[in-house]
ZALUM-634348 format. One record per residue (C-alpha): x, y, z; residue in three letters. Coordinates in nm, 4 decimals, m for minus. Layout:
N
PT        xx        yy        zz  rest
PT         X         Y         Z   ALA
...
***
This chain:
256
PT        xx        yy        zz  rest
PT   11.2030    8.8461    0.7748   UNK
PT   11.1356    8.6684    1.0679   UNK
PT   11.3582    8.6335    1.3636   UNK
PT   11.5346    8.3876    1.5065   UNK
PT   11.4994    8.1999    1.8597   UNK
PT   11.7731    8.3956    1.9614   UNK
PT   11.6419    8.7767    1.7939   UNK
PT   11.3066    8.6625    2.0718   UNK
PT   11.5345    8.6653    2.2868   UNK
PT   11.6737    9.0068    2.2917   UNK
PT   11.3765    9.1464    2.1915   UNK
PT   11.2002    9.0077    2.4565   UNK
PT   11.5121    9.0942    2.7141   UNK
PT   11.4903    9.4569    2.5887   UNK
PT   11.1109    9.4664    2.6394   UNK
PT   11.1953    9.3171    2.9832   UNK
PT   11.4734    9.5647    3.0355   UNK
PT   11.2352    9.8931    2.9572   UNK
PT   10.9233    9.7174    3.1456   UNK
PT   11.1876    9.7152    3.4428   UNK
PT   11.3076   10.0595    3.3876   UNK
PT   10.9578   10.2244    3.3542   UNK
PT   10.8344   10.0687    3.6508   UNK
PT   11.1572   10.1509    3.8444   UNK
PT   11.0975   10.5187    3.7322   UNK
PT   10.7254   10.4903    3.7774   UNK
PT   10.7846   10.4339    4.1338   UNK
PT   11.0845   10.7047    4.1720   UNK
PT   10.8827   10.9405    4.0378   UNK
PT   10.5349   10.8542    4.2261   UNK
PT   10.7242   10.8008    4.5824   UNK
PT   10.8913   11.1277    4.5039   UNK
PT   10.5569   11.2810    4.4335   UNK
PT   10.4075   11.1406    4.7958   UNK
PT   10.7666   11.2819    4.9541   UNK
PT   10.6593   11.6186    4.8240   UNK
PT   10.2978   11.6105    4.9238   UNK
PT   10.3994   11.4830    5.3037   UNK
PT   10.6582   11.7408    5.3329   UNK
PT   10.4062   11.9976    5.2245   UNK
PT   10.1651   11.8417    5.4561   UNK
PT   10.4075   11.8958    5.7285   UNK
PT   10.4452   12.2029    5.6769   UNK
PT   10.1402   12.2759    5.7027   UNK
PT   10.1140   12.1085    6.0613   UNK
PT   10.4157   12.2955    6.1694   UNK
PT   10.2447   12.6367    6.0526   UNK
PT    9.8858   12.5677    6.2503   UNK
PT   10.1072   12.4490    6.5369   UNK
PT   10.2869   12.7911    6.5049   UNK
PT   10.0005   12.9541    6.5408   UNK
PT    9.8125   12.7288    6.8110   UNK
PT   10.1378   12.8242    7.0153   UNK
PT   10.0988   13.1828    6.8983   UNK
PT    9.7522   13.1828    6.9862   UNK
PT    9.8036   13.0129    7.3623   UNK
PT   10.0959   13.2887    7.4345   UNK
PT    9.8214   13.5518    7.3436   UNK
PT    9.5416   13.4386    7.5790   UNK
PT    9.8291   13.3654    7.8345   UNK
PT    9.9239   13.7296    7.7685   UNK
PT    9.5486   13.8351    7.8433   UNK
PT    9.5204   13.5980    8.1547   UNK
PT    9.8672   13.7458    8.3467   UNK
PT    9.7275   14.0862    8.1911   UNK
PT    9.3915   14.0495    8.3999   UNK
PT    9.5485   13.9067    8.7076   UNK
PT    9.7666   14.2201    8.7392   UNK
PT    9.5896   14.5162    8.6384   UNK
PT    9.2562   14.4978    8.8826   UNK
PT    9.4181   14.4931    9.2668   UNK
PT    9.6961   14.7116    9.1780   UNK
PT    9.4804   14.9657    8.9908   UNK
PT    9.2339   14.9510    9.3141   UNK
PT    9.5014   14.9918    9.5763   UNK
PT    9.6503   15.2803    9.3894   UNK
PT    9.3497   15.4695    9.3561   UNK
PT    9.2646   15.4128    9.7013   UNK
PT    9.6036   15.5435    9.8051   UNK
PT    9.5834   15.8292    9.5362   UNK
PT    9.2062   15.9473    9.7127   UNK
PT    9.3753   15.9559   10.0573   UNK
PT    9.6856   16.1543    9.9330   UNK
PT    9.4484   16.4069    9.7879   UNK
PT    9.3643   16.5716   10.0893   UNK
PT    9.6935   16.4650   10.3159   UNK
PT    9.9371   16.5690   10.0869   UNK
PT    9.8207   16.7179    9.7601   UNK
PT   10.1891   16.7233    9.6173   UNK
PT   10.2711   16.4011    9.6569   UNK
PT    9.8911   16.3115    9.5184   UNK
PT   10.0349   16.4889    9.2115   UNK
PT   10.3158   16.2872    9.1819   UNK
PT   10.1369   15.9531    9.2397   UNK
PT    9.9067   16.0650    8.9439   UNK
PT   10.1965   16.1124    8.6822   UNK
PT   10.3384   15.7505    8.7693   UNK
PT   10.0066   15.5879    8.7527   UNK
PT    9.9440   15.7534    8.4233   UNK
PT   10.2604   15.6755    8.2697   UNK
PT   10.2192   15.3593    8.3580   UNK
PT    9.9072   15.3199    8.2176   UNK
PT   10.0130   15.4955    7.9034   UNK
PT   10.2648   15.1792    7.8677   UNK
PT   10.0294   14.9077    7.9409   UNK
PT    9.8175   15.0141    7.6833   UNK
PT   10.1008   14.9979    7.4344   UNK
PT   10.1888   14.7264    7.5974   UNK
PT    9.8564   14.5085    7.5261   UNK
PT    9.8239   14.6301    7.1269   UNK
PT   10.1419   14.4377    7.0766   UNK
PT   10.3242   14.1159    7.0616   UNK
PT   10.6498   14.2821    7.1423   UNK
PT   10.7499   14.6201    7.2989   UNK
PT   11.0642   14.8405    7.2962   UNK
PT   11.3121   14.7364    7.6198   UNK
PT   11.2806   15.1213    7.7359   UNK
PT   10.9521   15.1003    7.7168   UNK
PT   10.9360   14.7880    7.9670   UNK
PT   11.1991   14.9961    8.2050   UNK
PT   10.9719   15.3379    8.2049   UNK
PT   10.7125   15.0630    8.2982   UNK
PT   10.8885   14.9082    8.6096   UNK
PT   11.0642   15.2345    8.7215   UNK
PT   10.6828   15.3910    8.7130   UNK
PT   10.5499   15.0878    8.8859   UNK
PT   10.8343   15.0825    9.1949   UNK
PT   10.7597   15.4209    9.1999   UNK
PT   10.4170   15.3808    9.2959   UNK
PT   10.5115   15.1208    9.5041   UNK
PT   10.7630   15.2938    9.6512   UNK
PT   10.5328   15.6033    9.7765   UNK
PT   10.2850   15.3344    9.9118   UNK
PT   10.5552   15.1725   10.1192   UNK
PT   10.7303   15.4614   10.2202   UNK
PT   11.1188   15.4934   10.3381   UNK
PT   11.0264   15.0632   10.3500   UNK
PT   11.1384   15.0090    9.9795   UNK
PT   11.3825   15.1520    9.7740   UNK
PT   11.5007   15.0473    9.3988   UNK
PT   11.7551   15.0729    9.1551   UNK
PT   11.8444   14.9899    8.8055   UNK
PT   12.1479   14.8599    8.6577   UNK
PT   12.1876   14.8402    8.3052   UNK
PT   12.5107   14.7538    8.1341   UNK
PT   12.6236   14.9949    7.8351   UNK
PT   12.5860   14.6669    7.6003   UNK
PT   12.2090   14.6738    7.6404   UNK
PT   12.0093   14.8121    7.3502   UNK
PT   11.7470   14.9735    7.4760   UNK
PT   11.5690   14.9987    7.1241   UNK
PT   11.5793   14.6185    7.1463   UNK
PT   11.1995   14.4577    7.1640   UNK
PT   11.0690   14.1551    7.4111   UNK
PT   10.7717   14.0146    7.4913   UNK
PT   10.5133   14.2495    7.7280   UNK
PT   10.4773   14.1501    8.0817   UNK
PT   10.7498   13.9171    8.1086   UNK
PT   10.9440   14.1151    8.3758   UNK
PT   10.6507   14.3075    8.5510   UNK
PT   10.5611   13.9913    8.7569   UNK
PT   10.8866   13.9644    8.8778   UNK
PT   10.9208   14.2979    9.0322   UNK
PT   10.5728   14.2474    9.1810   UNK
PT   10.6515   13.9075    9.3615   UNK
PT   10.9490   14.1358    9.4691   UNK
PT   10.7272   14.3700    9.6235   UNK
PT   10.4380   14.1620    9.7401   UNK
PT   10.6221   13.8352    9.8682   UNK
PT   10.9814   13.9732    9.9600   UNK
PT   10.9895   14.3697   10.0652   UNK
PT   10.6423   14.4538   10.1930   UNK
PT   10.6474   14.0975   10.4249   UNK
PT   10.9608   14.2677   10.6131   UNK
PT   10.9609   14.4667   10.8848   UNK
PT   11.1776   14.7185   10.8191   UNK
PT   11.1242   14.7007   10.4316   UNK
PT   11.4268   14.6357   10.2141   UNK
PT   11.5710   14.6696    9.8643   UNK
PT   11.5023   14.5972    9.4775   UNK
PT   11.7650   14.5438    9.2208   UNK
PT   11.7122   14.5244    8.8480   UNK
PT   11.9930   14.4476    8.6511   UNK
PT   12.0238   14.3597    8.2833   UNK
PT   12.3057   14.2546    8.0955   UNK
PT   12.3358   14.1115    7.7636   UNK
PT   12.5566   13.7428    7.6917   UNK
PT   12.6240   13.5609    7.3904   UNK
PT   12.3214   13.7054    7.1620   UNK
PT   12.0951   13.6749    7.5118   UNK
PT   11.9327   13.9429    7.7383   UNK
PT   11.9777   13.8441    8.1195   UNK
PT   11.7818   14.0032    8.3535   UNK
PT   11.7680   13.9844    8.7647   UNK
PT   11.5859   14.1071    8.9577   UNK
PT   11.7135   14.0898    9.3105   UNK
PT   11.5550   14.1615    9.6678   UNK
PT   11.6273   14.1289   10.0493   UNK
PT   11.3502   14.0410   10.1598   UNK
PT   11.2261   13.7659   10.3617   UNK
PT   11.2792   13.4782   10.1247   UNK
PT   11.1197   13.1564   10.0450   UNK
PT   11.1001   13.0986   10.4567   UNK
PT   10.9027   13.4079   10.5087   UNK
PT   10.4896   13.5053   10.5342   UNK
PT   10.3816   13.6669   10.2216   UNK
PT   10.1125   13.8771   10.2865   UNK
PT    9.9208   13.8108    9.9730   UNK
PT    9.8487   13.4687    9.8635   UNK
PT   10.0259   13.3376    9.5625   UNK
PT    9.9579   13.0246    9.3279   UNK
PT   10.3057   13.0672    9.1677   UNK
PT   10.1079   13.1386    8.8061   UNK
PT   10.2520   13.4540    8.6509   UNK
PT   10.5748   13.2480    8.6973   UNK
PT   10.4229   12.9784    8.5225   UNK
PT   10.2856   13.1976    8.2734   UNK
PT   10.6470   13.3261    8.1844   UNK
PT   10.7066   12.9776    8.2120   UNK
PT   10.5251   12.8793    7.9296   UNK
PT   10.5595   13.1878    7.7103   UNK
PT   10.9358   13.1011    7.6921   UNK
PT   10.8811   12.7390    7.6095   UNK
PT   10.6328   12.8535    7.3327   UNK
PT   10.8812   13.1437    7.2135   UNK
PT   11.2148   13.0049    7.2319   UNK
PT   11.1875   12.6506    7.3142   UNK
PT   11.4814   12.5046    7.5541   UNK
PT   11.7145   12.8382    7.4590   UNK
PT   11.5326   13.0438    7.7588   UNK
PT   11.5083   13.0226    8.0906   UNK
PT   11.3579   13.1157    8.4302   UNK
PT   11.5123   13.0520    8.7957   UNK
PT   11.4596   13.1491    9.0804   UNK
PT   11.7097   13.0838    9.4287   UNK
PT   11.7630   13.2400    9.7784   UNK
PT   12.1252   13.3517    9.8642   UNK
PT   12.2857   13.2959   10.1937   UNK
PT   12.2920   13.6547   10.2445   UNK
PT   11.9016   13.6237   10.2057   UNK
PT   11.6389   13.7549   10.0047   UNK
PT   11.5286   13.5911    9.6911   UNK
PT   11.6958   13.6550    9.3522   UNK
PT   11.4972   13.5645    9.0284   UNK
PT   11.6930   13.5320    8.6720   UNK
PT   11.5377   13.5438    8.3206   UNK
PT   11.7294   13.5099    7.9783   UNK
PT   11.5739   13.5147    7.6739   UNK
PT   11.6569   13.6361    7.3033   UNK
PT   11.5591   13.9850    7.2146   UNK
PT   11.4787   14.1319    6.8731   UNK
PT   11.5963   14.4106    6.6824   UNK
PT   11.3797   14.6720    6.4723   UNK
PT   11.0563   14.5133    6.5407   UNK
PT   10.7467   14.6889    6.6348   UNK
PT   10.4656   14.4585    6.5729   UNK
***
């Protein structure tokens, strides 16, 4: 049997037809294929850029970690020898707030995050130190709303530097000394955290020179945690003083 002009044509049309849809699936199938293997490429971008960022927070960490511990740990001690023979008791007390302190920044640097108590005992143990150094010239306080977990983790040494450009740049500047506030509150699945002096303000003479870096530092460690959902700010009342704000997410049941 041979076919006629017009059996050519259909064969031929249905060859054409599966040529077309073989290709066409070819193609599906092959694009599909290169879809897969650049979306598992990016991932794997997005996973070393994860842990560049991881990686910068955690020499940022060590940096602000260095720049704090050395001239505080110096002036303390120095303090600490002269209260040994002045006034023993007081000596004694000086030497369970620098120990607890140092108890917590130990914890503190063996982790990425660390239990919100932990950072308080850190920062009431630091003004407390602080506090014998300056005398009747600085006094503190804590306020903590009741819908604050304090089992909650955050990163280490993001509120530290606040209290110490507190100290350094607002209190210890004034003449007749002034006040400290923390307060902490928690708002729509954020931690908000101020801490508050009257001190001399942006218009007064620090006595110790600052570059503005831990601030940066915290800065940065937000962008690279949270992206644009945290923030930093810091503003000077009417009433005076300076008044620095921090929000950020916190985590539950972590210990890292």
């Amino acid at each position: 049997w041979v076919p006629g002009e017009s059996g050519l044509c259909q064969l031929f049309s249905l060859l054409g037809s599966a040529l077309f849809f073989s290709t066409l699936m070819y193609y599906f199938f092959h694009n599909r294929e290169k879809a897969l293997r650049y979306e598992s490429e990016l991932k794997q971008v997005r996973l070393l850029q994860v842990e560049h960022e991881k990686a910068l927070v955690t020499s940022q960490l060590q940096v602000l970690q260095s720049q704090i511990e050395p001239h505080f740990l110096f002036n303390t001690l120095a303090n600490l020898q002269v209260l040994i023979d002045a006034d023993s008791t007081k000596a004694k007390l000086l030497l369970e707030r620098l120990t607890e302190l140092l108890r917590i920044s130990l914890k503190k640097s063996r982790r990425e995050w660390i239990m919100l108590e932990d950072e308080i005992d850190l920062l009431d143990a630091y003004l407390g130190i602080q506090s014998m150094r300056l005398g009747d010239r600085l006094s503190y306080r804590f306020i903590i709303d009741e819908n604050v977990n304090l089992s909650w983790n955050i990163p280490p040494y993001m509120l530290q530097p606040l209290v110490e450009n507190a100290v350094f740049h607002g209190i210890e500047p004034r003449k007749e000394g002034g006040k400290i506030t923390v307060c902490m509150n928690f708002k729509e699945e954020r931690l908000l955290v101020e801490v508050k002096d009257n001190g001399v303000g942006f218009e007064g003479k620090s006595l110790h020179k600052g570059s503005g870096v831990s601030l940066d530092n915290i800065r940065q460690r937000l962008k690279a945690l949270y992206g644009d959902r945290s923030y930093i700010s810091i503003l000077a009342p009417e009433s005076g003083g300076v008044i620095t704000k921090v929000e950020f997410f916190p985590r539950e049941g972590c210990n890292d």
